[in-house]
N, C-alpha and C positions, 0 to 999 in steps of 0.2 A: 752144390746140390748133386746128388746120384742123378747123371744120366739118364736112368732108364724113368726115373720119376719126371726129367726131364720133358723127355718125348710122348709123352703117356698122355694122351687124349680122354675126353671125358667120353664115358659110356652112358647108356640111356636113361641110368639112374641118376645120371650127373656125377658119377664117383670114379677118380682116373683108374685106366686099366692098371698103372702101377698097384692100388691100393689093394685093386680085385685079386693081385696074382699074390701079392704081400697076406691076404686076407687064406690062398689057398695054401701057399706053400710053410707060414709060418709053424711048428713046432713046436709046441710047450714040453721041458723036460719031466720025466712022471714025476722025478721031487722036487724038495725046497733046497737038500741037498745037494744034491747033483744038477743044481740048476733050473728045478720041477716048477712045480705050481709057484704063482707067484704068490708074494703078499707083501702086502705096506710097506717098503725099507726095503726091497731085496732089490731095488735101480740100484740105490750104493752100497749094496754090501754083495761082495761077489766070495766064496769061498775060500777059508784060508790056505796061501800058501796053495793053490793049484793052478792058477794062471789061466783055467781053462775060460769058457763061453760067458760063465757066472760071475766073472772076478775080474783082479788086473795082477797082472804078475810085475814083476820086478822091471821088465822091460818095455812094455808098453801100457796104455793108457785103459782106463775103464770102457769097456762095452757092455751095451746093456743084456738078456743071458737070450738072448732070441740065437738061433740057428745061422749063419754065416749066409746062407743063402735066401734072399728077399727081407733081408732086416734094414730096420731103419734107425741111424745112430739120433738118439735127441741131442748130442750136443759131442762135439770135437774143438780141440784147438787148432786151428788153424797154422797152415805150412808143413804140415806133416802127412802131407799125399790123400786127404781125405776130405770131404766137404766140407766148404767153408762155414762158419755159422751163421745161421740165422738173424741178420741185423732189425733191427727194431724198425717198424714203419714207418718210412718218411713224411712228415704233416706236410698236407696238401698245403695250397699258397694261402689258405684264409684260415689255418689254423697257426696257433701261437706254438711256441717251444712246448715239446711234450715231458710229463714231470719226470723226475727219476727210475730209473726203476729200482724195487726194492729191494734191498738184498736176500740173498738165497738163503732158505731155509735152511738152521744148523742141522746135522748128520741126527742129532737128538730129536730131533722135532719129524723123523720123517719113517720113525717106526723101530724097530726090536733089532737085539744083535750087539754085539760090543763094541765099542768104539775106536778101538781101533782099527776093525774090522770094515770101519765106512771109508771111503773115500772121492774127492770130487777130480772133475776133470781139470789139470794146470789151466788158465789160461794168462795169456800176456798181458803185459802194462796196455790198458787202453783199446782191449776185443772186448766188444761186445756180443752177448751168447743169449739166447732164455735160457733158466731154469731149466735142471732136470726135472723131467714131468714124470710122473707115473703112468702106467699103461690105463686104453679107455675105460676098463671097470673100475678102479677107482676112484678114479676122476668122473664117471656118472654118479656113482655114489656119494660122493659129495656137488654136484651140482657143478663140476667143472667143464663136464665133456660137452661139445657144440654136436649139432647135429648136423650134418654135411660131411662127417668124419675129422671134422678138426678138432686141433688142439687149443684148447685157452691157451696164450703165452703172455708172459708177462707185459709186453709190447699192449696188450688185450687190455689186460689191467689197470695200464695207464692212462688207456684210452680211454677206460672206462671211468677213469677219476677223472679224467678232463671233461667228459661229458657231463659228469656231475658238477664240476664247476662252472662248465658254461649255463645250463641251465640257472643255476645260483646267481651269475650273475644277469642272466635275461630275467629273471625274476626282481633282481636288486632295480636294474633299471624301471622296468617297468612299474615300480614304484614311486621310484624318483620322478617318473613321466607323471603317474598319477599326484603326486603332491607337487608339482614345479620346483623339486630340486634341483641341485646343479648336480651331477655324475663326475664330478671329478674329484672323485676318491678312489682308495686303494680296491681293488679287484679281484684279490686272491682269497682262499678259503677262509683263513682265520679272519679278515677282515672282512671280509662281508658278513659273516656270521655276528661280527661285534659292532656292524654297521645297522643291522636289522633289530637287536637288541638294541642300539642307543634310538631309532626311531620310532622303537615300537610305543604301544599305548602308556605302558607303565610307564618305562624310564619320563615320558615327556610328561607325564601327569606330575610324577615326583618333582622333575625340574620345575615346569609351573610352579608348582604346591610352593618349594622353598624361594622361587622369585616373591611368590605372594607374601608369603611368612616375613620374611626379610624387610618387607618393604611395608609390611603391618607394624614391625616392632617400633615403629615410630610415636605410634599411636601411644604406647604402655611406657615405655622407657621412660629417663627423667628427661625432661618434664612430661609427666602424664597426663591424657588427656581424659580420664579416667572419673570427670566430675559430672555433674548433672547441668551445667550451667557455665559459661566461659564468661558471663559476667564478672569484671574484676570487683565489682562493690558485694556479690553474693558468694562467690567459688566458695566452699569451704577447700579444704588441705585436701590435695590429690591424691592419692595412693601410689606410692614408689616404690619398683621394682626393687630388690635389694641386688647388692653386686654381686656378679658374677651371675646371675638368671638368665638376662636377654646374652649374654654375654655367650654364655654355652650354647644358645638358640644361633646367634650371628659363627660363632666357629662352626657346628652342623653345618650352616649355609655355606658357609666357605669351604668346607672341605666339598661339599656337594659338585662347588662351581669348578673345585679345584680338578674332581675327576670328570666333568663337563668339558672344562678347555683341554687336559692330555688324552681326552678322548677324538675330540674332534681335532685336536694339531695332529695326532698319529693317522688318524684315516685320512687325510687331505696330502701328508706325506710331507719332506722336509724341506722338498724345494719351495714347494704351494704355502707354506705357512711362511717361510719368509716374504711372499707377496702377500701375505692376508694380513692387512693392517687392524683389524676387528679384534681380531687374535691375539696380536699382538698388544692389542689396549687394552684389552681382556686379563691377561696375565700379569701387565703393569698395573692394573685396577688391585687385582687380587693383591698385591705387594702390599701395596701402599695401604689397604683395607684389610691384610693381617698386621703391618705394622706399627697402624692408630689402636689393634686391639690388643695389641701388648703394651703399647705406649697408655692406654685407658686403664689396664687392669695392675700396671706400676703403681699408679697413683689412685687406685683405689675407687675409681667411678668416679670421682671428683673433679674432672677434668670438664671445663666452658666450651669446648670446642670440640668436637669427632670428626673429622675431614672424612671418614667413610662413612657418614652417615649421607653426605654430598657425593659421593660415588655409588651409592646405591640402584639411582635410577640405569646407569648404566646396564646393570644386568638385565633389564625390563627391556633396552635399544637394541642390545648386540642379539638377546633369543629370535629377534622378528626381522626377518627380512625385507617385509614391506616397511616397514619403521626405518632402516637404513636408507632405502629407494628413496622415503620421505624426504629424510635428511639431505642427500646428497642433489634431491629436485630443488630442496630450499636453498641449499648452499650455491647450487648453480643460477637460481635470483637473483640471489644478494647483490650483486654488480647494478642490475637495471633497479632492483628497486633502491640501494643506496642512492641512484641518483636522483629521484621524485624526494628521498629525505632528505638529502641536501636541500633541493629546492624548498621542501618544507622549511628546513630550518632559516635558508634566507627570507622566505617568506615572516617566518615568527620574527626576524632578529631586527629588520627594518620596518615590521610595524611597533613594536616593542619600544626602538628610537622615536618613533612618529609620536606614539603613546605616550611617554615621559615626555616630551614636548610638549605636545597637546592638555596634558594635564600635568602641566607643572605647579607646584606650591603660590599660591596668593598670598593676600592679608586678610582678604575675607576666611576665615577659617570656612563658616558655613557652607562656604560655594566649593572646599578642597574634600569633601569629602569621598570625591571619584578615585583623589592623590592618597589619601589617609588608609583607605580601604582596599585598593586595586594596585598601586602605581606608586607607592612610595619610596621606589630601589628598583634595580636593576632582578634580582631574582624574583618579586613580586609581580614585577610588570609580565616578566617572562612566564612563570607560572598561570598567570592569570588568562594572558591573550593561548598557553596550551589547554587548556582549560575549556575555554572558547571554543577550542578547534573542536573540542568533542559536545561541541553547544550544552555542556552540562549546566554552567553558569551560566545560562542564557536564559531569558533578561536583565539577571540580577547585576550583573560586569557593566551593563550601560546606565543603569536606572540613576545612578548618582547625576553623571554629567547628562543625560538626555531630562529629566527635571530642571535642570540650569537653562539647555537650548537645545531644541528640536536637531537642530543641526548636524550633533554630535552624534546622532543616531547612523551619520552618513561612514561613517570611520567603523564600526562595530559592523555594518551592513557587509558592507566591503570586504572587509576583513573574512568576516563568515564565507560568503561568496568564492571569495579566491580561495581561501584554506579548504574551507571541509564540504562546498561542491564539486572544485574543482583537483585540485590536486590529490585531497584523501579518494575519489573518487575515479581520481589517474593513477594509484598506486594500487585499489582495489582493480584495474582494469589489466597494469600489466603483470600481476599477480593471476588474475585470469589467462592474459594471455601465454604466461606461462606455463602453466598449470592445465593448459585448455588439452594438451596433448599428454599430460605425464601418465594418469590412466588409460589412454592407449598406450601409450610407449610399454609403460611395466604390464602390461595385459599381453602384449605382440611381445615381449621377453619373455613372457611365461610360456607362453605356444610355442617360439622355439625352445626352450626348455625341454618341455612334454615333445615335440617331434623330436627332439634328440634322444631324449631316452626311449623313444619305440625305437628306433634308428639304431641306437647300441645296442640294444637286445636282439635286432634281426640279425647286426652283425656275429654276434657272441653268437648265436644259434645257428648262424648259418655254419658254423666251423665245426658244430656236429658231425664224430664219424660215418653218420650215413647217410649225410648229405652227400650229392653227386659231386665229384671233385670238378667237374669242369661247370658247373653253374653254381650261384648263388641264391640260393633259397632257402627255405623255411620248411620243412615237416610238420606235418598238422597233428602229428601226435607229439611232437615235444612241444608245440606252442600249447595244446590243452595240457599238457602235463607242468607248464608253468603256468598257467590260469588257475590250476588246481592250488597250486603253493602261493599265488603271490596275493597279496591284503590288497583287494579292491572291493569294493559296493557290488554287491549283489547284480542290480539291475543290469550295470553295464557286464558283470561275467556272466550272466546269463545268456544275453547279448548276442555279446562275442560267440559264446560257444554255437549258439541256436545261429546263428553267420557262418561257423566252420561247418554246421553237421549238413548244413545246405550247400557248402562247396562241393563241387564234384570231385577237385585233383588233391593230391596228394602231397604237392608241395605249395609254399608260397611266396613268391616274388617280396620285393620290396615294400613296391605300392601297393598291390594287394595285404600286406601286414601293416601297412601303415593306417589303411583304408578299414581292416576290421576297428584299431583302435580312434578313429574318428566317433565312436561309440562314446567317447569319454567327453569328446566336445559339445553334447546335445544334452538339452536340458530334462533334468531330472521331472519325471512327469509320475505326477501320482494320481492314480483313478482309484477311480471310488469302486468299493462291492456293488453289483446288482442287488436292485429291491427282491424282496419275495414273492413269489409267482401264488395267486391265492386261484383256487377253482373255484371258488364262489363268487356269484355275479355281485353280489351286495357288500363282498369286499374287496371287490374289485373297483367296485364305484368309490368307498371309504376310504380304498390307497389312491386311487386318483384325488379325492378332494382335498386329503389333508395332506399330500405330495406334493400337493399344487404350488409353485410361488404365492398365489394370491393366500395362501392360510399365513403362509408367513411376512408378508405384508400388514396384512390382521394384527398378528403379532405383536408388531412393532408399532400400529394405533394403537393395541391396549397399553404399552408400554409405555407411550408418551403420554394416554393416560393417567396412569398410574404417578409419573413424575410429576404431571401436572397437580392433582389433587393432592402428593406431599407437598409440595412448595406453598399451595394454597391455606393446607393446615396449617405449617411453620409459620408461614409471615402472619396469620391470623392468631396464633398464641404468642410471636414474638414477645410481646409486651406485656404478656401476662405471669405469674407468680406461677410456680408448679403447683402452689395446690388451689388457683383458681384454672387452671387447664382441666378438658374435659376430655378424654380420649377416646371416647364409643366411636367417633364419626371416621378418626382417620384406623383404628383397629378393626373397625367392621369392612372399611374399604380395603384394607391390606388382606384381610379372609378372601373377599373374594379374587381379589386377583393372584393370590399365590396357590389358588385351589386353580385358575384358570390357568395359568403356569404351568402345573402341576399335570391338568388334561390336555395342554399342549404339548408338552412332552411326551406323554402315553401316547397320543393319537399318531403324533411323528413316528414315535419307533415303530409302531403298527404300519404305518404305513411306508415305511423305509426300511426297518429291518433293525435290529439293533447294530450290528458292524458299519452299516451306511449311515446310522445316522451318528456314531461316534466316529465316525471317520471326518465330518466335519467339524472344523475345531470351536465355528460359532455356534453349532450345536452343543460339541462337550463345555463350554463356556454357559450357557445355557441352564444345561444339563444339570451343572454343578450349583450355580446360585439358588437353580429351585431346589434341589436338595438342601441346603442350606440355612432358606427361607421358610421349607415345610417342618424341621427338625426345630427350628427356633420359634414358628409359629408352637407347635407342639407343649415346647415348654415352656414358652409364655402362658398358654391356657393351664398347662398341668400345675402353673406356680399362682397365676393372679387369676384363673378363671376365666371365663367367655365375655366378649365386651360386654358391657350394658351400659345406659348412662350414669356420668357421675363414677367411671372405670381409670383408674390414675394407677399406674403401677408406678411401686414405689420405687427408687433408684437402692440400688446394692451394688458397690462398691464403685470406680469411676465410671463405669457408664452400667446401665439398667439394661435388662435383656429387649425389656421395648425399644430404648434408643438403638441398641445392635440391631434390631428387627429393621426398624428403618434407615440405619445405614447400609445394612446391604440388598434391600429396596432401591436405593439410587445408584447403585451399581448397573440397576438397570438399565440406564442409559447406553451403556453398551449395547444391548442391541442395534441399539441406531447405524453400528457396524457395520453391518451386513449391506446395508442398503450402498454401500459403497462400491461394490464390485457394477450394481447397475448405473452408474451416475459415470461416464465416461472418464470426464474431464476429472471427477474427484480422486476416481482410483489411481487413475494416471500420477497425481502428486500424492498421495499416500504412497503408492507403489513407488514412488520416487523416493522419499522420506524413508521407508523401511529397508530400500536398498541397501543405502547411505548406513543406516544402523547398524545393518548385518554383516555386511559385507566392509565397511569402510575402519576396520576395527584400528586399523595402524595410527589414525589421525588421533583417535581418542588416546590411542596409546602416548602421540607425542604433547599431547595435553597433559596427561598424567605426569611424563617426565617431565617437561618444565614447573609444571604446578610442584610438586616434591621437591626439581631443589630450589625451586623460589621459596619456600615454607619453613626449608632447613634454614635456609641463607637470614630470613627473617628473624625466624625464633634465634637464631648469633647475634641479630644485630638492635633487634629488640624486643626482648623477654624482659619482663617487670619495665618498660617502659613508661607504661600508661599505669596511672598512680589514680587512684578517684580518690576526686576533693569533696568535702563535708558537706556541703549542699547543692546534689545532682538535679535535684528537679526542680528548682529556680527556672526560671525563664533566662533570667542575667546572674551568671555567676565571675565570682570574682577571681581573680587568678594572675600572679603575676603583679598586682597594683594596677590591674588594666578592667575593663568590663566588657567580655567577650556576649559579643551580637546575638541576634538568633542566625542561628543555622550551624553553629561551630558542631563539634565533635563532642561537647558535653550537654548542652541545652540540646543536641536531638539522644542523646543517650545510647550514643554508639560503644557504649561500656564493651558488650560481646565481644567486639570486633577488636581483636588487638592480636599480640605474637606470645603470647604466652606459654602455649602448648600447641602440637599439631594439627589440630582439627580444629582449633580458634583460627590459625592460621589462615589454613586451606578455605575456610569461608569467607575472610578478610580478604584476601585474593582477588575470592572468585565476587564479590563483591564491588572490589576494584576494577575487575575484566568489564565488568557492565556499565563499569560508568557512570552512573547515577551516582551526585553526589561524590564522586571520588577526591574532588577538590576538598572535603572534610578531613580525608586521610593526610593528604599531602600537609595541612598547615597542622592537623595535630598532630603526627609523628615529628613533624622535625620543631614541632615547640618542646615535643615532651622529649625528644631527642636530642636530632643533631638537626642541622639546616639543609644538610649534603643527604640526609633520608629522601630528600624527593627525586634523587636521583634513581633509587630503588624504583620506587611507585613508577615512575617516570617510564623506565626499561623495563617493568612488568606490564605496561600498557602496550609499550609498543610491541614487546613478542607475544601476547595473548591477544590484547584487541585488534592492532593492524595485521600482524602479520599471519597469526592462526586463523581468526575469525573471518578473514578477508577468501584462507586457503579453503575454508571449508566450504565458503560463497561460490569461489569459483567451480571446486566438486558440484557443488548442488545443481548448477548452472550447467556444467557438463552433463550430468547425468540425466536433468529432466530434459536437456533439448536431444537430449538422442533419442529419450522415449517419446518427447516428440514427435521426433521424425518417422518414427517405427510405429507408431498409434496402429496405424490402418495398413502394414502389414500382416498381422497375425489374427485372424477372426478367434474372439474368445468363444472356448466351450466351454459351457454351462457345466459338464463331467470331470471337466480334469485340471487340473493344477497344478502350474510351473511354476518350479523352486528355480529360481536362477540364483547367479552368485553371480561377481564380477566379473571376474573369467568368462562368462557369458555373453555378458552384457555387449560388448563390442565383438561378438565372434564372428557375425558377417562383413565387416570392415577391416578385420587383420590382413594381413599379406603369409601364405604360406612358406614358410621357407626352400629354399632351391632344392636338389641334391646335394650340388656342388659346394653349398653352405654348410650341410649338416656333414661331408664326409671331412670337408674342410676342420672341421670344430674335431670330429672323431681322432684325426689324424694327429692334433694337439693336444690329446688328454696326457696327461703327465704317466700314467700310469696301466692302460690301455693300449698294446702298440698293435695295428692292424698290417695284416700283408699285403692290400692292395689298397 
C-alpha cells in the first residue's frame, strides 16, 4: 500500500486526506489521444508504441494514464518495488470458504480499440489481485461505484454471492423447521434451488397423484374389479384392460419414482445414502418392479403371478415419515409382544390336548357330536378352541357337549377366561404400554427437528458480511428479508414480522431468533368477523334476539321435530302399497319447516352479518341443506303441484324427487352437532375422535399397506376358488357326499365374499378384521382350497385384529387421557377456534432442547461445516 495512503487520517467527511489531496492534484490529459479524456477501454489500452503515462512500453508494466503525482495504481504485480496487491477479505471465524473469484473480463468486453492495442498486468503463479476497475464515473454509471469513495472489488462480489447464498439457505432451513424435516442435505446454490423445487406444492402433489395412480391400477387390471356385483353366482364377464394399457400407466409411475429416488440420493449426498437403508430398498424395489414388467410384457400379460404388484405398497411406506416411525415403534414391540403369543399359543396347544381327550370318539354316535363337529383332528380342535379366543363361536363350540353335561361348560369357561380376558387383554395392555410414549417420543423429535432448523438458519445468517465479526447475531433486516422469500402461513409471518417491527435493536441473538419462531409452536386460532353495528334501536334488539344462543337452541327443537314427524310417517306407511299412501300430511309438514329453515337462516345472517355467519362451518352446513331443500321443495310443486289430500307423487326413475325431498330432510339430524361444543364431557371425546382422524393419518396409511398386499397375496392364492353349487338357497346343501349344517359359507350365502378380484378382496378382509363369523371363511377356503389356507386367515387376524386394532386402542387411550388431564386448563371461548394438530397436542410436556444439543447436531451435518 502507498505510504502516504497509509498514514492518511480520516477528515470530517469521513474521506482520508490521501483521497482529498488525490481528488486535488489529479490531471485529466485534454485528449483520448494523448492520454485526455477518459472512456470505456482506455485502463487497457495505452497508446501505441509511446510508453508514455497512457500506455506500457516495452519495458515496464501498464499504468493506468493519471499524472505520476497523487495517482493510484488499481492493480501491480508484486516484487517489483510497488504496492503489493490487494488480497481478497479474510472470512471472519463464522463464515464458511468464500467462492471463487471470477475471472477478468476479456480485453473485448471492456470497450473500443484494437486488440492488440489492450493489455493486462503479468501476474505470478498463485497472486492474488482485483480486477482492473474503471475510474468512479463509470462505475456510477453502471451501479458499481459505493459511496464513501470506494470501489466494488471483486472480493465484494463474492461476498455478495455468499450473502445470497446464506440467506437461500436460512430460507431452506426455515422450512424444513416449518415441516419437521431433517436438514441434512446439500447446502450449496444449485441444490437448494433443486431442493425447494422437489418440496414444493407441485412436485409433491404429482408424487402423491402417481402413488395413488399406481396403487389404483389394481382395481382395473386383470382381474377386474370393474362388475356391479362380486357375487360368484351373478358377476357377469368383467371388462379387461388390453396389454400393454396399465402397462404404460405402471412404467410412467416408475420413471416418476425413478427421478424421485436420484433426486433425493443426490441432495442427502453419497456418504448419507449409503446410511439410508429406505433408499436403498427404494431402488431395489424399482429393480425388481421394472424387471416383473418386462418379464409380464415377454409373455404377453398372460403371466399368474406379478411380484410388483406386491411391491407396490412400498411406495405408499417409504413417501411418509411418520409411516416409517410407525414401523420401526412396531418392530421395536415384537420382542414383548412375541412373548404374551407365545404364552397364547401354549395356552391354545394344552387345552387343544385336554379337548381331544375330553371329547374323544364313543359308540354312541349321538353323544360324539361335540367330536364330529369341533374336535375331530388335531387342526379342527385347534382352529376351533382360535376361534373361541375371539368368542366368535361362542356358544355354538360348547352346545354339543354342554346338552350331554352341565359340566362341560366348566372347560369352554376357563378357557374363555384365561385366553381372551386375560392374555388377549395382556397383549392389548403391553401394546399400550408401549405405544403409551411413542407419540411423545416422535412429537419431542419433531421439536428438535423444528429448533434445529431455526438454529441453522441463525447460524448461516449470522455469517452475513455485516454482521459484527466479533459477535453472533442476527440483522433484523436479513431475517425480514427471508420471511419475505421463505413458504410459511400467513398468520405465523405475520406474526413474526409485527414481533421484529416492535423490537427496538438492530440485531438478534440466538434466543431471541429462536424465541420470534416459537410463533410456529402456538395454535392456529381462527376468529370470527365482527357482527354489524346497526344504529337502529329495533335492530339492534333483532340482532340480539336472533344472535342469541337460545334462537339456535330453538333450532335444534324444530329439528328434532321435523325428524320426529318423518319417522312417524315412515313407520305409519311402512306396510302400506304406494298407491294406498297418502302424502298431504308429511308434504304440508316438510312446507312448513323448510320455509322455517329458510327464515332461520335470513334472520342469522341479519343478525351476524353474512362473513360471521359463513364463517361458521355449522352454519355453512346449514346454509346449504336449506338451500337444497327450498330448490327441491320448488320443483316438487312446479312438477306434482301443492299438497292436497290423496297428493302421491309419482316415482321417476330410482328414487322420486319426493323421496330425495325427504332424504335430505334427515340429514337434518345434524344439527344435533352443534350442541356438542356445550356438553363438556361429549366434545372432549368427539374432539378426541376427530383428532385421531386428522392428524393420526400414518396408522390409516399402515392399514392400507397391509390390507393391499394381503389382497394381492390372496387374489394368487385364491382366484376362481369358490365355485357356486346349483342349489344356493337350500337351507342343507349337498356338497362333497356330506350335508353341510346351517351356518357354513353356502347356506349363509357369503357368495360376495371371495378373492376373485381386488375389491371382492379388500371386503373379504376387512370382514375377516372384525370377526364375526370369520370361522366361515376359515373352513370354506381351505374346503374349496387347500387345508394350509387357514394359515393365511390366521396371520391376517393376528396383524389387523391384535396387532393394528389393539395399536389404534392404545393412541385413542393416549390421546383422550391427556385431554383429560388438560379439560380445565384452557377456559373455552365462545369467539375463537383452535385448530390443533399433533404436534400440539403434547407441546406443554416436551423437553426443550439444550444449546449444547442443537450446536452438537449442527457440528455433524455432513455437509454444513460451521467455524465455531
Amino acid at each position: 500500500m502507498d505510504p502516504a495512503l497509509a498514514k492518511a487520517k480520516p477528515t470530517s467527511d469521513g474521506i482520508n486526506a490521501s483521497d482529498n489531496r488525490f481528488k486535488k492534484e489529479k490531471k485529466y490529459p485534454s485528449s483520448p489521444a494523448a492520454a485526455g479524456k477518459w472512456r470505456p477501454g482506455d485502463e487497457c489500452r495505452g497508446s501505441a508504441g509511446s510508453g508514455g503515462s497512457g500506455g506500457r512500453s516495452a519495458a515496464g508494466p501498464w499504468v493506468p494514464p493519471f499524472p505520476a503525482a497523487g495517482h493510484v495504481r488499481w492493480a501491480e504485480p508484486p516484487g517489483a518495488g510497488r504496492a503489493e496487491p490487494r488480497s481478497r477479505p479474510v472470512p471472519g471465524p463464522r463464515s464458511p470458504p468464500l467462492l471463487p473469484v471470477p475471472p477478468r473480463p476479456a480485453p473485448s468486453q471492456l470497450g473500443g480499440g484494437a486488440a492488440g492495442a489492450r493489455s493486462v498486468v503479468p501476474m505470478e503463479a498463485g497472486a492474488e489481485a482485483e480486477p482492473l476497475l474503471p475510474p468512479r464515473r463509470w462505475r456510477a454509471g453502471r451501479g458499481l461505484w459505493r459511496e464513501r469513495g470506494g470501489a466494488r472489488s471483486a472480493a465484494e462480489d463474492v461476498a455478495g454471492a455468499d450473502n445470497n447464498l446464506y440467506i437461500t439457505q436460512a430460507i431452506v432451513f426455515i422450512e424444513d423447521a416449518i415441516q419437521y424435516r431433517s436438514i441434512n442435505h446439500r447446502v450449496d446454490s444449485k441444490s437448494l434451488w433443486l431442493y425447494r423445487w422437489y418440496y414444493s406444492r407441485t412436485c409433491q402433489w404429482i408424487l402423491s397423484l402417481t402413488i395413488t395412480v399406481i396403487l389404483a391400477l389394481a382395481f382395473i387390471e386383470e382381474p377386474s374389479s370393474l362388475t356391479v356385483t362380486s357375487d360368484v353366482r351373478y358377476r357377469l364377464p368383467a371388462w379387461n384392460p388390453p396389454c400393454g394399457l396399465t402397462e404404460s400407466i405402471e412404467l410412467l409411475c416408475f420413471l416418476v419414482f425413478v427421478v424421485d429416488v436420484s433426486v433425493k440420493s443426490y441432495l442427502i449426498g453419497w456418504k448419507e445414502f449409503w446410511k439410508n437403508k429406505w433408499l436403498m430398498a427404494y431402488i431395489l424395489m424399482l429393480i425388481v418392479s421394472l424387471a416383473d414388467w418386462i418379464v409380464s410384457l415377454s409373455f404377453f400379460c398372460k403371466e399368474s403371478v406379478r411380484i410388483r404388484r406386491l411391491l407396490r405398497p412400498f411406495f405408499l411406506l417409504q413417501n411418509s415419515s411418520m409411516m416409517k416411525k410407525t414401523l420401526k415403534s412396531i418392530n421395536s414391540t415384537l420382542p414383548e409382544m412375541a412373548s404374551v403369543v407365545l404364552l397364547l399359543a401354549v395356552h391354545l396347544s394344552l387345552f387343544t390336548m385336554f379337548a381331544m381327550l375330553l371329547f374323544a370318539r364313543t359308540k354312541d354316535n349321538q353323544q360324539d357330536k361335540e367330536w364330529a363337529v369341533y374336535f375331530r383332528n388335531l387342526p379342527d380342535s385347534l382352529t376351533s378352541l382360535l376361534v373361541l379366543l375371539t368368542t366368535a363361536n361362542n356358544p355354538d363350540v360348547m352346545i354339543p357337549a354342554y346338552s350331554k353335561n352341565r359340566a362341560y361348560s366348566i372347560f369352554f369357561i376357563l378357557f374363555t377366561v384365561l385366553g381372551n380376558l386375560f392374555l388377549m387383554n395382556l397383549l392389548t395392555a403391553i401394546i399400550y404400554n408401549q405405544f403409551r410414549g411413542y407419540l411423545l417420543k416422535s412429537v419431542q423429535s419433531s421439536l428438535f427437528r423444528r429448533r434445529l432448523g431455526i438454529r441453522a438458519a441463525f447460524e448461516v445468517l449470522s455469517s452475513l458480511k455485516e454482521t459484527p465479526a466479533q459477535q453472533s447475531c442476527v440483522s433484523v433486516g436479513a431475517l425480514l428479508q427471508v420471511l419475505q422469500k421463505a413458504e410459511m402461513d400467513s398468520r405465523c409471518k405475520q406474526a413474526i414480522m409485527r414481533s421484529l417491527k416492535m423490537c427496538s435493536c438492530d440485531q438478534l441473538s440466538a434466543a431471541q431468533f429462536q424465541k420470534l419462531f416459537e410463533e410456529l409452536d402456538k395454535d392456529a386460532i381462527k376468529q370470527h368477523p365482527p357482527s354489524p353495528e346497526y344504529q337502529s334501536h329495533f335492530m339492534q334488539k333483532m340482532q340480539f334476539a336472533f344472535g342469541h344462543a337460545y334462537f339456535g337452541y330453538l333450532g335444534n327443537v324444530v329439528a328434532l321435530a321435523n325428524i320426529i314427524s318423518i319417522c312417524v310417517v315412515l313407520v305409519m306407511d311402512a306396510d302400506k302399497q304406494p298407491s294406498e299412501r297418502d302424502d298431504f300430511f308429511l308434504g304440508a309438514i316438510n312446507c312448513f319447516f323448510i320455509l322455517y329453515y329458510l327464515l332461520e337462516m335470513l334472520l342469522k345472517i341479519l343478525a351476524m352479518g353474512l362473513k360471521r355467519y359463513l364463517s361458521y362451518p355449522s352454519n355453512r352446513f346449514d346454509g346449504l341443506l336449506t338451500v337444497i331443500l327450498l330448490i327441491l321443495e320448488i320443483a316438487t310443486f312446479a312438477v306434482y303441484g301443492f299438497p292436497h289430500p290423496g297428493w302421491r307423487p309419482e316415482f321417476m326413475g330410482l328414487l322420486s324427487l319426493w323421496d330425495m325431498v325427504r332424504l335430505v330432510n334427515m340429514l337434518i339430524v345434524f344439527r344435533f352437532l352443534r350442541i356438542i361444543p356445550n356438553m363438556k364431557f361429549m366434545a372432549l371425546v368427539v374432539t378426541t375422535l376427530l383428532d385421531l382422524v386428522k392428524n393420526l393419518r400414518a396408522f390409516a396409511g399402515i392399514l392400507v399397506v397391509v390390507f393391499y398386499a394381503f389382497a394381492i397375496t390372496g387374489i394368487m392364492l385364491f382366484k376362481g376358488a369358490v365355485v357356486p353349487l346349483g342349489n344356493t338357497s337350500a337351507a342343507n346343501t349337498t356338497h362333497d357326499n356330506g350335508t353341510l349344517q346351517c351356518g357354513t359359507y353356502e347356506q349363509l350365502e357369503y357368495w360376495p365374499n371371495n378373492f376373485d378380484d381386488f375389491a371382492a378382496a379388500v371386503v373379504t378382509l376387512w370382514n375377516v378384521m372384525v370377526v364375526n363369523n370369520w370361522q366361515v371363511f376359515l373352513d370354506a377356503f381351505s374346503r374349496y382350497s387347500s387345508p394350509w389356507a387357514k394359515i393365511y386367515f390366521v396371520a391376517w387376524w393376528l396383524i389387523s385384529s391384535v396387532i393394528w386394532v389393539n395399536l389404534f386402542v392404545a393412541l385413542l387411550l393416549e390421546n383422550f387421557i391427556h385431554k383429560w388431564d388438560r379439560r380445565c386448563q384452557r377456559e373455552s371461548l365462545l369467539d375463537i377456534e383452535y385448530q390443533r394438530t399433533v404436534e400440539l397436542m403434547f407441546r406443554d410436556v416436551l423437553e426443550e432442547p439444550t444449546e449444547e444439543e442443537l450446536m452438537e447436531k449442527l457440528h455433524q451435518h455432513p455437509h454444513l461445516h460451521l467455524c465455531r
